[in-house]
C-alpha positions as CSV (number, residue, x, y, z in Angstrom):
1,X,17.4,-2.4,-2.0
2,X,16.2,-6.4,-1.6
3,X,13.4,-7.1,-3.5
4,X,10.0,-7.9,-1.5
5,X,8.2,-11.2,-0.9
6,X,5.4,-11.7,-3.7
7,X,2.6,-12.1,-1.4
8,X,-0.2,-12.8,-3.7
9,X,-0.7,-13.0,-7.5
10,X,-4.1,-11.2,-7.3
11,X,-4.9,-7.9,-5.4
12,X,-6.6,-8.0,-2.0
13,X,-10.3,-6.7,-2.3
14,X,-11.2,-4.8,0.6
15,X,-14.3,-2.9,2.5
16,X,-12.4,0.0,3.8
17,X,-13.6,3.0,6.1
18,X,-13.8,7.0,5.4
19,X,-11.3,8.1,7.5
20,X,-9.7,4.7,8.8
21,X,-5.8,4.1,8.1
22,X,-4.4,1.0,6.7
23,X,-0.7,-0.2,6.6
24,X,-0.3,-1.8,4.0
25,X,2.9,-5.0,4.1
26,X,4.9,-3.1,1.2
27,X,7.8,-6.5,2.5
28,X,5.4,-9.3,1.6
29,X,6.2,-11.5,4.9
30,X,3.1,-10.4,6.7
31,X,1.1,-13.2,8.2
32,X,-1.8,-10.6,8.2
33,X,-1.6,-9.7,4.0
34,X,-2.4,-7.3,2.9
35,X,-1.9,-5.4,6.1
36,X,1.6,-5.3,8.0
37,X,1.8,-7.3,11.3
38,X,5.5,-5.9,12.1
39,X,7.7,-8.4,10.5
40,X,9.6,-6.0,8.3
41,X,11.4,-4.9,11.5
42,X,15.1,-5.0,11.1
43,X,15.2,-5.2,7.5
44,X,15.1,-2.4,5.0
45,X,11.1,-2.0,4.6
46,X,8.3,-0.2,6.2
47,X,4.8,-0.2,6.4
48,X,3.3,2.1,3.5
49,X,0.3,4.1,5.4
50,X,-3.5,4.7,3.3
51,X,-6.2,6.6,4.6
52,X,-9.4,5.7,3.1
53,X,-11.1,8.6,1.7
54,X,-14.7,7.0,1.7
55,X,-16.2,3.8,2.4
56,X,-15.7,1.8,-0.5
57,X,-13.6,-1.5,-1.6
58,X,-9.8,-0.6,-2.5
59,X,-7.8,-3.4,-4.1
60,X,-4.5,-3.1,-2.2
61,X,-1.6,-4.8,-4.0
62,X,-0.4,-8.1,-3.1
63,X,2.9,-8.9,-5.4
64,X,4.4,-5.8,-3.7
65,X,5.6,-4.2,-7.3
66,X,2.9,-2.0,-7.9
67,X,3.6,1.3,-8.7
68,X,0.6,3.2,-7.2
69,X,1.6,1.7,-3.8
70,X,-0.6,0.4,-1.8
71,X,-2.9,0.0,-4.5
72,X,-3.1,-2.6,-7.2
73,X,-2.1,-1.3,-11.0
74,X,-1.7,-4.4,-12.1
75,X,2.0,-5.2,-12.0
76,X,1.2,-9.0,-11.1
77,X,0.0,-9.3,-14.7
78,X,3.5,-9.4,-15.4
């Protein structure tokens, strides 16, 4: 599998909404990080779907290696 596009060397802080989904860009060549605007299509990624469980701020990841995808464990650390 190709690796993905480092988007960002920090997470994305973001307000999200109880119930609300999110896709999340898990190919990094989004225009609309951290979110995916279609531009996987063809290739061998997909959007990675989160539903917010309450109102809060999430960090989603943004150098696409997390582990706890979408969210931010701090892979870019490294």
């Amino acid at each position: 599998m190709p690796e993905p596009k480092r988007a960002s060397d920090t997470p994305y802080a973001v307000e999200v909404e109880e119930g609300k989904n999110y896709w999340w860009c898990s190919c990094g060549l989004s225009n609309q990080q951290p979110f995916c605007d279609g531009s996987h299509k063809g290739g061998e990624f997909s959007p990675v779907k989160y539903q917010a469980e309450a109102s809060k701020k999430v960090f989603f990841c943004g150098c696409k290696i997390t582990a706890n995808r979408p969210l931010c464990d701090g892979a870019h650390k490294s």
